[in-house]
Structure formats: C-alpha cells, structure tokens
N, C-alpha and C positions, 0 to 999 in steps of 0.2 A: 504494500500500500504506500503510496504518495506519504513521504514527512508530514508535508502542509496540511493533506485532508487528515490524516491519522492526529495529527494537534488539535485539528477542529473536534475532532470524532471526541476526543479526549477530553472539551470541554462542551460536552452533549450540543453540538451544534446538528442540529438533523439534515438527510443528505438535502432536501428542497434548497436548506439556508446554505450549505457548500455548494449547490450548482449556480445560485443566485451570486454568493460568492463570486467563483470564477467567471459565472456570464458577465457580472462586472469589470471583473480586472480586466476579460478579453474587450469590452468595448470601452471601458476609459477609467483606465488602471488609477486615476488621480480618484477620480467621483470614487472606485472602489472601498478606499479608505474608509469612505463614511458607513460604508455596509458592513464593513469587518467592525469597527470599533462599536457598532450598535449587537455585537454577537453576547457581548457581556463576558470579553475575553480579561482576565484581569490585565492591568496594565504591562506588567514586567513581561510574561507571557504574548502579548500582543507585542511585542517590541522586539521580543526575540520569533517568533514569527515575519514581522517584516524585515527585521536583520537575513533570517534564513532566506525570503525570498529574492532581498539586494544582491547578496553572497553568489546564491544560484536562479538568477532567474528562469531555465533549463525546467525547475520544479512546476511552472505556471505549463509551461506546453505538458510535461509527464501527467500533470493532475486534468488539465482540459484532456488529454486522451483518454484517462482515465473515467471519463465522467461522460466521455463520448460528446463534449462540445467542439464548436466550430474552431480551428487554429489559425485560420484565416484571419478571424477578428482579432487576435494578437497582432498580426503582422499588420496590418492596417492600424493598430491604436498606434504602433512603435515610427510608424511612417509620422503620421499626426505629430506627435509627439516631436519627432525632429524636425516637422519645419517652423 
C-alpha cells in the first residue's frame, strides 16, 4: 500500500475522503491543502505527510494508480503551475 494512503488509512480517513484527497492534488495541488488539513490530521502528522510528499513527489502518481485516478490531471496541474 501507498505510505500516503496507509497514513491517511491510519488516521480513519475513509477511502471516498482519500480519493477526494488525490482528485484534488491531481487538479490543483495548492487548493489540495485545504482538503487534507480539514481531515483532522493532527498537526505534526500532517507536516510530516507533506514533508513525505515534497521528498517524493513519485508517491502522488503511485497513490492516483493506486486509487485508479486520472494521471493526466497531475501533468497538466505541474504544466499550470510553471507558467
């Protein structure tokens, strides 16, 4: 299992709020934030969560296959993103 979702899983997040989860990060990884931090992850825990995803962002594609979402939407937020 994916680190990221196994963290989630680990702080009773249900699979609906993990797919919600990554459908955000894949279409606007910034607006994401605000859906993870509404999970009731405690603080320190959430910080080493977005450390772990800074480190390997590699874990965002692994978990969206994972979860059978589009990976498309990744590469188009990253395009956005740089211009």
């Amino acid at each position: 299992m994916n680190p990221v979702i196994a963290i989630l899983k680990e702080h009773n997040v249900s699979d609906d709020q993990i797919k919600e989860v990554f459908q955000a990060l894949t279409e606007n990884p910034i607006m994401a934030m605000n859906t993870v931090q509404q999970l009731g992850i405690p603080q320190e825990k959430l910080q080493a969560l977005m450390m772990l995803l800074m480190q390997n962002p590699d874990l965002i594609k692994e978990a969206v296959d994972e979860l059978g979402l589009d990976f498309s939407k990744v590469e188009q937020a990253k395009k956005n993103l740089q211009q």
